[in-house]
PQR file of N, CA, C, O and H, with PARSE charges and radii, in Angstrom:
ATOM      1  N   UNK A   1      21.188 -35.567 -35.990 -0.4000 1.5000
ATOM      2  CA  UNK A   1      20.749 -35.050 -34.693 -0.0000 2.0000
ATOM      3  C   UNK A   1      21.337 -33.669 -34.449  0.5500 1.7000
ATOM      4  O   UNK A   1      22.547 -33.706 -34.223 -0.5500 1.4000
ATOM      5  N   UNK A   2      20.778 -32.441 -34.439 -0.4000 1.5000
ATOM      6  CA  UNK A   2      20.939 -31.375 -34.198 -0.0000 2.0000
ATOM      7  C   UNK A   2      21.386 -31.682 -33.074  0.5500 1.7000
ATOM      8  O   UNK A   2      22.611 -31.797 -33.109 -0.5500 1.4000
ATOM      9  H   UNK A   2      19.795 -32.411 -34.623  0.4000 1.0000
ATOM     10  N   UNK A   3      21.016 -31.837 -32.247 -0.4000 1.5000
ATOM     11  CA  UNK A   3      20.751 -31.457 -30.759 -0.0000 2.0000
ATOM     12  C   UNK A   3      22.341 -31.853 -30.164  0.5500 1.7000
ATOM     13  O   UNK A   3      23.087 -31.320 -29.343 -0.5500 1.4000
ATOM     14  H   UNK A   3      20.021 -31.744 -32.218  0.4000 1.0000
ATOM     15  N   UNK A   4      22.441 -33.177 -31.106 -0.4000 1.5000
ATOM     16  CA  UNK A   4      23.918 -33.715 -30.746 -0.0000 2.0000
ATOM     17  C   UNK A   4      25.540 -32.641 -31.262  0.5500 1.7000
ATOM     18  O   UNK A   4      26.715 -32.776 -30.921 -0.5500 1.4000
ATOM     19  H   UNK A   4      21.835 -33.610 -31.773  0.4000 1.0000
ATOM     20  N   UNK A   5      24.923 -31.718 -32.107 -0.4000 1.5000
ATOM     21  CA  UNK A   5      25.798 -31.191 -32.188 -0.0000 2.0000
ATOM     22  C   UNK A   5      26.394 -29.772 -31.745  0.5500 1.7000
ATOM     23  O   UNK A   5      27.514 -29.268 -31.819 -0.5500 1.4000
ATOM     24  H   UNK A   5      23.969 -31.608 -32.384  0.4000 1.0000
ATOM     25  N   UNK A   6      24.699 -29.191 -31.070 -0.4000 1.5000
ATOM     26  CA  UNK A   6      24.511 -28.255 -30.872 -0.0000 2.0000
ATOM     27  C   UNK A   6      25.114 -28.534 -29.113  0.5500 1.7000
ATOM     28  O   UNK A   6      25.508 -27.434 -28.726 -0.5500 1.4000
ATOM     29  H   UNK A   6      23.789 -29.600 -31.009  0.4000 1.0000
ATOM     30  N   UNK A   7      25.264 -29.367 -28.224 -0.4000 1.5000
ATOM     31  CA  UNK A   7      25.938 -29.857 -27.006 -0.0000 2.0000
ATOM     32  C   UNK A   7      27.400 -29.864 -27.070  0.5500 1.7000
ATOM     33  O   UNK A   7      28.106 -29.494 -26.131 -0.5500 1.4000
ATOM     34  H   UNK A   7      24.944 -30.260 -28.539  0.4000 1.0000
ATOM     35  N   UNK A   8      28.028 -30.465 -28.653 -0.4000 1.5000
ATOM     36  CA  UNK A   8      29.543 -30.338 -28.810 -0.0000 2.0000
ATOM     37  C   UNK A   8      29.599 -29.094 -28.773  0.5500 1.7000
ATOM     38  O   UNK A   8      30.149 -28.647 -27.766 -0.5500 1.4000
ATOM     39  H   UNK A   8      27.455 -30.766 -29.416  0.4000 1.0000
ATOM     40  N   UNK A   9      29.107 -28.119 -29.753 -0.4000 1.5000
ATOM     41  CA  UNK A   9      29.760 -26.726 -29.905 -0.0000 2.0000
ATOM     42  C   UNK A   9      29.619 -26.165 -28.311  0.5500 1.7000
ATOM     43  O   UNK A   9      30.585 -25.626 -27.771 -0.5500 1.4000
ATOM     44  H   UNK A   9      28.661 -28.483 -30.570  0.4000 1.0000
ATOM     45  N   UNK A  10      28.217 -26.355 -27.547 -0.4000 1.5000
ATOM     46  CA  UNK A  10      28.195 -25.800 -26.173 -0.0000 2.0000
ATOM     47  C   UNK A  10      29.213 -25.768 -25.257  0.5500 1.7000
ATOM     48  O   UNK A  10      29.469 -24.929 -24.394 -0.5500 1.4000
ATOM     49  H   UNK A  10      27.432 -26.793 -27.986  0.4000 1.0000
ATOM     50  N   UNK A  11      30.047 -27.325 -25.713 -0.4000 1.5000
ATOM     51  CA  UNK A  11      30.748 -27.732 -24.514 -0.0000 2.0000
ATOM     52  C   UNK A  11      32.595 -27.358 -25.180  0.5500 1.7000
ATOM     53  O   UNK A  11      33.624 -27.626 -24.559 -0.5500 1.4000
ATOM     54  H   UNK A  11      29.839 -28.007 -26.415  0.4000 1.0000
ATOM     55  N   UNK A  12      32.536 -26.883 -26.175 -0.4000 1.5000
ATOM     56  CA  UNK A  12      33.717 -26.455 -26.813 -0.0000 2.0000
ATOM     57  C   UNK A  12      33.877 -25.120 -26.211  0.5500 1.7000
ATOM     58  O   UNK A  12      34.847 -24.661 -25.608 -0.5500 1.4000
ATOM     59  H   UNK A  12      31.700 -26.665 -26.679  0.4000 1.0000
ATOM     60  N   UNK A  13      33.103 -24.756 -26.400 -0.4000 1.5000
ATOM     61  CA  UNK A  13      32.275 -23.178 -26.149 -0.0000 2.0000
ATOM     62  C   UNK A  13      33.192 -22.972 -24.579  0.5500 1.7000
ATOM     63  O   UNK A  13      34.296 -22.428 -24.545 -0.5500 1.4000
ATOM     64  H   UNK A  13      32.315 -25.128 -26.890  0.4000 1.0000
ATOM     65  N   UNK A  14      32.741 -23.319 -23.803 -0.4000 1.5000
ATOM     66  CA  UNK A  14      32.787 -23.086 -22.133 -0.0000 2.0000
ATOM     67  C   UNK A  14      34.307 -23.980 -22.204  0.5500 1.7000
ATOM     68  O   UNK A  14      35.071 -23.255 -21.566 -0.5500 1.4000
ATOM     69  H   UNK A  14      31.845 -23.760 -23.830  0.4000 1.0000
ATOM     70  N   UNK A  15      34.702 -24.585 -22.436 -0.4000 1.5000
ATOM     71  CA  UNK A  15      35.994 -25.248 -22.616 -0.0000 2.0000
ATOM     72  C   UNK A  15      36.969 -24.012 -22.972  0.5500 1.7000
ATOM     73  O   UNK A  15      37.893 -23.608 -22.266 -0.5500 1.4000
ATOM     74  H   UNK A  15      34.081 -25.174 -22.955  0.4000 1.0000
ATOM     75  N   UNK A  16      36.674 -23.644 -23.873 -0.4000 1.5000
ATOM     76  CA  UNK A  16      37.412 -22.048 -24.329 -0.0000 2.0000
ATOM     77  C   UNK A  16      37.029 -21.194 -23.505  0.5500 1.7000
ATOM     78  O   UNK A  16      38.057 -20.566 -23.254 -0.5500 1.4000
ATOM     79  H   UNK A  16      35.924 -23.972 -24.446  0.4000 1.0000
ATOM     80  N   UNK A  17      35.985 -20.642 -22.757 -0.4000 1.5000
ATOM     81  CA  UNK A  17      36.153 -19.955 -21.899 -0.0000 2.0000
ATOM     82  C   UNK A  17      36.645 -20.224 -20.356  0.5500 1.7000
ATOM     83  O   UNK A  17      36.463 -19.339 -19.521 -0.5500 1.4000
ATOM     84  H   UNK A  17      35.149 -21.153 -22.961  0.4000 1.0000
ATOM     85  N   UNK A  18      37.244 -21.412 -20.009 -0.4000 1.5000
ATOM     86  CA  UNK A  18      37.319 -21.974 -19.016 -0.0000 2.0000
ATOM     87  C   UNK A  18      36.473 -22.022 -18.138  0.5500 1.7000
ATOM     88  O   UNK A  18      36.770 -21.898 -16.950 -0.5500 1.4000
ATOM     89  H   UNK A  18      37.391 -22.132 -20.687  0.4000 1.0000
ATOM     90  N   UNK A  19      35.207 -22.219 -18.584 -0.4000 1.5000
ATOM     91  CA  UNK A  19      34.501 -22.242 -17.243 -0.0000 2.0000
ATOM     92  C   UNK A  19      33.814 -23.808 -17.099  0.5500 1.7000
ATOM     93  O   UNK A  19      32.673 -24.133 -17.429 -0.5500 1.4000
ATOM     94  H   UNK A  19      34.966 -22.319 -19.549  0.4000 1.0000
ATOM     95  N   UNK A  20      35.027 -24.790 -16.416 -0.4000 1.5000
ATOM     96  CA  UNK A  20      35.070 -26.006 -16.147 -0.0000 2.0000
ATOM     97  C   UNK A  20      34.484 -26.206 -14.851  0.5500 1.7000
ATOM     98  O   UNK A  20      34.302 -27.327 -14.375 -0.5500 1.4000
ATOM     99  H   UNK A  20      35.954 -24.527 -16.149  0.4000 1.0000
ATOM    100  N   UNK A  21      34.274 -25.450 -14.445 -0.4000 1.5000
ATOM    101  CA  UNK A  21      32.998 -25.769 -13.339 -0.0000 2.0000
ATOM    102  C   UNK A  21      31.371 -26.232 -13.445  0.5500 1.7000
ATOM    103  O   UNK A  21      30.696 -27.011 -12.773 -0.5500 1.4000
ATOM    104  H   UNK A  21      34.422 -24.539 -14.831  0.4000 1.0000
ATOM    105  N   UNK A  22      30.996 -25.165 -14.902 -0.4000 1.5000
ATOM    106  CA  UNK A  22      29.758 -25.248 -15.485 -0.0000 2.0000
ATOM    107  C   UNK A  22      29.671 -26.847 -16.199  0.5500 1.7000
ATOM    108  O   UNK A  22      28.632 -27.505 -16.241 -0.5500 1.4000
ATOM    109  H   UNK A  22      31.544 -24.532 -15.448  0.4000 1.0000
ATOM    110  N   UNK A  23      30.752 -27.213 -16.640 -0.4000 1.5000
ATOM    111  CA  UNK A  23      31.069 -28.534 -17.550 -0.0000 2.0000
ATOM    112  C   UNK A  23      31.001 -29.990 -16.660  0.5500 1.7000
ATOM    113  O   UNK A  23      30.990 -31.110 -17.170 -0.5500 1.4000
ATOM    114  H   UNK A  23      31.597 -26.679 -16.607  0.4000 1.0000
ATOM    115  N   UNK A  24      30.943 -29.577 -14.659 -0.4000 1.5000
ATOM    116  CA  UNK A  24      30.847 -30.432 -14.413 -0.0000 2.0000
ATOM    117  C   UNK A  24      29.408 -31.419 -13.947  0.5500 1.7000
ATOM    118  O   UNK A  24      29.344 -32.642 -13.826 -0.5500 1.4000
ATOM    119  H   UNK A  24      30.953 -28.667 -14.245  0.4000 1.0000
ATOM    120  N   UNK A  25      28.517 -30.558 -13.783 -0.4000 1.5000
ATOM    121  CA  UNK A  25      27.251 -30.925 -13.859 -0.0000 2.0000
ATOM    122  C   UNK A  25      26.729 -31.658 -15.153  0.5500 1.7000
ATOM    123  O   UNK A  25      26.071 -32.697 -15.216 -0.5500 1.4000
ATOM    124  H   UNK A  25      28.569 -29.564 -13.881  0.4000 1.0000
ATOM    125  N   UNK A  26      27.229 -30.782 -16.259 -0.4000 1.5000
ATOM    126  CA  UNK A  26      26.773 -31.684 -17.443 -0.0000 2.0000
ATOM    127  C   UNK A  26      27.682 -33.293 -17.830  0.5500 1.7000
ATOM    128  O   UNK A  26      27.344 -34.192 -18.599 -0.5500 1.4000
ATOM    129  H   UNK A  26      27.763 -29.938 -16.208  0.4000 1.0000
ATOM    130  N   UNK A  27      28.941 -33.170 -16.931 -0.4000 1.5000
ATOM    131  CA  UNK A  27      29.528 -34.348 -17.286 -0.0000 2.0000
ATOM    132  C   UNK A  27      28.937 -35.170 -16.337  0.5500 1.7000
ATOM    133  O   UNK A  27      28.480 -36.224 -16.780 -0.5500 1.4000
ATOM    134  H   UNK A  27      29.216 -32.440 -16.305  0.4000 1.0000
ATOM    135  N   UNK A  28      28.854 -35.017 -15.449 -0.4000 1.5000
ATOM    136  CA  UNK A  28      28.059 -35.989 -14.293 -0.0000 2.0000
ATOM    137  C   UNK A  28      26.427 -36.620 -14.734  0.5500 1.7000
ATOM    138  O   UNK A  28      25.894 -37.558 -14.141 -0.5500 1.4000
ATOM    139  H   UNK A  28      29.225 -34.161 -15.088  0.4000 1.0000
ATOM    140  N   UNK A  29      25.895 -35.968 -15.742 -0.4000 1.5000
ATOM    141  CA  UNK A  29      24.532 -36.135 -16.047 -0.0000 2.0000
ATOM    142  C   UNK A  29      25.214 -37.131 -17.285  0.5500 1.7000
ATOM    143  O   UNK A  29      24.897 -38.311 -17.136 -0.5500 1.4000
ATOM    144  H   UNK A  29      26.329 -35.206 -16.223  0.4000 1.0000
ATOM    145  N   UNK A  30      25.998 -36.888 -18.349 -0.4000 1.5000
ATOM    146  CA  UNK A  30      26.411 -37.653 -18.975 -0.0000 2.0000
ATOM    147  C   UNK A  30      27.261 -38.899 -18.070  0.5500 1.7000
ATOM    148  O   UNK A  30      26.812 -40.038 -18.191 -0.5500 1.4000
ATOM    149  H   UNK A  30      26.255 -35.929 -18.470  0.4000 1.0000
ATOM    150  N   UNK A  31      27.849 -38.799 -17.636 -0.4000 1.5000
ATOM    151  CA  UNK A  31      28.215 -40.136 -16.993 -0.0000 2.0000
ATOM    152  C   UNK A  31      27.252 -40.821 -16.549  0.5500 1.7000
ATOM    153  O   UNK A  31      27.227 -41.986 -16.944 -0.5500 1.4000
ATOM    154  H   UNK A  31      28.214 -37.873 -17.537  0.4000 1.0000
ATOM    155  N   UNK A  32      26.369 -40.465 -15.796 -0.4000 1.5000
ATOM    156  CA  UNK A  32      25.275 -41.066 -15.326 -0.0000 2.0000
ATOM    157  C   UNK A  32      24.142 -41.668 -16.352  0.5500 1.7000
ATOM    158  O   UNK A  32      23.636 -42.740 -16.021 -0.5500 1.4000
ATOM    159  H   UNK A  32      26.389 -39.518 -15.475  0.4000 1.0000
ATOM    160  N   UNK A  33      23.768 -41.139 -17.407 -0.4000 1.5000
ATOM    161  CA  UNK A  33      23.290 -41.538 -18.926 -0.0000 2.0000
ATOM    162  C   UNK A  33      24.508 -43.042 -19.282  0.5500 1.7000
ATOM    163  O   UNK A  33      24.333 -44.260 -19.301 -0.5500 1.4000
ATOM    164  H   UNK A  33      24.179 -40.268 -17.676  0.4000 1.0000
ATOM    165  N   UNK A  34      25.448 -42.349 -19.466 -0.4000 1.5000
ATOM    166  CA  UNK A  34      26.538 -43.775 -19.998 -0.0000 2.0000
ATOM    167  C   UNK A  34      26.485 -44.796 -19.116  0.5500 1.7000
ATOM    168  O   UNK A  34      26.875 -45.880 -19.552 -0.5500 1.4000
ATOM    169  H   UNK A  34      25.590 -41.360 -19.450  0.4000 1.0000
ATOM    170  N   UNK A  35      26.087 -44.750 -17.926 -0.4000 1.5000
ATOM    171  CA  UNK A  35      26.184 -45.970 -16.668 -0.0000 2.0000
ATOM    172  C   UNK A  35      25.242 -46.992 -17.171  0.5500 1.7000
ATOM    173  O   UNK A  35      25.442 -48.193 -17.354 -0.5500 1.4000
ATOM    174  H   UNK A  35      25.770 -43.870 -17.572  0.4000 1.0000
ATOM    175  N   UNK A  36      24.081 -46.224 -17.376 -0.4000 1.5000
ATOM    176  CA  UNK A  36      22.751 -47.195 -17.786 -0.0000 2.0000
ATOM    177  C   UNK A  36      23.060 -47.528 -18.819  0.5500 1.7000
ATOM    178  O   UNK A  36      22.833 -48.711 -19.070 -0.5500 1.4000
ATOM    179  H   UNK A  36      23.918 -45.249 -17.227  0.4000 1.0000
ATOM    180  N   UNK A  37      23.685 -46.717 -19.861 -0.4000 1.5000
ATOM    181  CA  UNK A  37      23.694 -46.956 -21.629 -0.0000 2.0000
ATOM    182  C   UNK A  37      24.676 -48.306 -21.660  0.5500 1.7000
ATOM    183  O   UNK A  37      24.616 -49.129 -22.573 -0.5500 1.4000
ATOM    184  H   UNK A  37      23.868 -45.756 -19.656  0.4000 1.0000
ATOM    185  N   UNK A  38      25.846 -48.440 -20.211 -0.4000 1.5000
ATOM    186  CA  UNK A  38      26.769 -49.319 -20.427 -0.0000 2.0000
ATOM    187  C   UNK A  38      27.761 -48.824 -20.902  0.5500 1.7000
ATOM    188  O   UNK A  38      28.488 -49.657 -21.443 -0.5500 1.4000
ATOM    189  H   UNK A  38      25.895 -47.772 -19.470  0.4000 1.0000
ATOM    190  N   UNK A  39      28.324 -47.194 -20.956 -0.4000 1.5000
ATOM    191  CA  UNK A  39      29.194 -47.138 -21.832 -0.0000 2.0000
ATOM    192  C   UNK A  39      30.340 -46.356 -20.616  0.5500 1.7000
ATOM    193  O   UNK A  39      29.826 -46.375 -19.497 -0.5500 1.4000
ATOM    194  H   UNK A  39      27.734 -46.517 -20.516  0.4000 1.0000
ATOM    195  N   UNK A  40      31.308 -45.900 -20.627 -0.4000 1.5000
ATOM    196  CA  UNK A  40      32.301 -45.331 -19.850 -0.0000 2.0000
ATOM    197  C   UNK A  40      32.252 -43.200 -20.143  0.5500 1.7000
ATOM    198  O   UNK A  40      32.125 -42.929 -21.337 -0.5500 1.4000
ATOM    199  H   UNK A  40      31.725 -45.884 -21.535  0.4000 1.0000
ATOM    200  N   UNK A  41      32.289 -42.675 -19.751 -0.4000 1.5000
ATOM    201  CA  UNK A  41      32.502 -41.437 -19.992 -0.0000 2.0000
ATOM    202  C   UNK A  41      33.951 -41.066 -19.569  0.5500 1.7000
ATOM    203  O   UNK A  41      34.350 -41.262 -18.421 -0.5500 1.4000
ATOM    204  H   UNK A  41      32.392 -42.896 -18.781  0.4000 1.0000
ATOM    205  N   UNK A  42      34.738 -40.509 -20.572 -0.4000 1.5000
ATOM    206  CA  UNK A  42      36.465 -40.094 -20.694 -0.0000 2.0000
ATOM    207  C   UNK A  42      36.493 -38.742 -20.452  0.5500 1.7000
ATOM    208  O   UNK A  42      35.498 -38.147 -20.864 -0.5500 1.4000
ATOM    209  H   UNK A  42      34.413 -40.350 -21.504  0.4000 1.0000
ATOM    210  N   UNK A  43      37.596 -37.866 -19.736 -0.4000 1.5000
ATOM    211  CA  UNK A  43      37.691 -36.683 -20.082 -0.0000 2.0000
ATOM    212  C   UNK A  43      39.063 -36.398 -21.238  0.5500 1.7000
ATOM    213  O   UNK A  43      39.535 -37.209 -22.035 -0.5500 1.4000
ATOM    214  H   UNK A  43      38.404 -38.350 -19.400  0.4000 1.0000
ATOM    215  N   UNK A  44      39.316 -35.514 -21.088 -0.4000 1.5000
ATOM    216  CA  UNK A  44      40.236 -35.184 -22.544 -0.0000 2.0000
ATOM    217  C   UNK A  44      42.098 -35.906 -22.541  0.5500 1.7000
ATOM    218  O   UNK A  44      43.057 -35.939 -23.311 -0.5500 1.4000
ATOM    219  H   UNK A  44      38.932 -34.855 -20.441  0.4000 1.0000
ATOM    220  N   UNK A  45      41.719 -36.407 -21.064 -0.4000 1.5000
ATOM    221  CA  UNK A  45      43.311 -37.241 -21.222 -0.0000 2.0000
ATOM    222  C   UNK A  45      42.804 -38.369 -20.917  0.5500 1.7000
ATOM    223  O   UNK A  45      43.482 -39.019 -20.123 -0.5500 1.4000
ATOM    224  H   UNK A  45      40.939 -36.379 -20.438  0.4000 1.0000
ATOM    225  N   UNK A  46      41.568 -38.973 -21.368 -0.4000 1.5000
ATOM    226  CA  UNK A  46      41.183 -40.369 -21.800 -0.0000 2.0000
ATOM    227  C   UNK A  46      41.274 -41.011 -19.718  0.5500 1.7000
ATOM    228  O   UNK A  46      41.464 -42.189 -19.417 -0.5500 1.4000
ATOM    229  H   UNK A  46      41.016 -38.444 -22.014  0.4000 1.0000
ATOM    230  N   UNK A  47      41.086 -39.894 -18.695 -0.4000 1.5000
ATOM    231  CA  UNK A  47      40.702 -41.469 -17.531 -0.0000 2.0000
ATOM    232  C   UNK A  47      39.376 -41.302 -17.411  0.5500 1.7000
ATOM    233  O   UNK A  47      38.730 -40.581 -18.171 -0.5500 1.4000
ATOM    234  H   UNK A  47      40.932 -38.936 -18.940  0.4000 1.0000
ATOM    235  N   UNK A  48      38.885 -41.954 -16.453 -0.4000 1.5000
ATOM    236  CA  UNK A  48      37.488 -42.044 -16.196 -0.0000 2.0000
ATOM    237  C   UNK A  48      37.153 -40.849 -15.257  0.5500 1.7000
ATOM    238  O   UNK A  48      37.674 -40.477 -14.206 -0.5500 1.4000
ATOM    239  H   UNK A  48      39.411 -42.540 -15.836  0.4000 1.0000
ATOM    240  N   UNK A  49      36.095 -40.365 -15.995 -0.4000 1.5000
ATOM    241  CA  UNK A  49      35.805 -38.802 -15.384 -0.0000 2.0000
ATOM    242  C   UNK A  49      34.689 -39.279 -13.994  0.5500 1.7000
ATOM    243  O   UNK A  49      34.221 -38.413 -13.254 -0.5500 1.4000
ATOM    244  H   UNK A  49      35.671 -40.667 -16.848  0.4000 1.0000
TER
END
């Protein structure tokens, strides 16, 4: 899956530039994906984002 990897580098990307504001919309869309999927979404010190 391209696509899956091309989202890691995105989100590495803006992580290095600190712009953790932009990162929170996309984590909220992913959390919200994992709710239905059943799964938990972590941030980088492992609590529930």
């Amino acid at each position: 899956m391209r696509s899956a990897g091309a989202i890691s580098l995105s989100t590495s990307r803006l992580k290095q530039v600190g712009e953790k504001n932009l990162l929170k919309p996309l984590r909220e869309t992913a959390q919200a994906i994992s709710n239905e999927l059943g799964f938990t979404v972590r941030d980088d010190q492992g609590a529930i984002a």
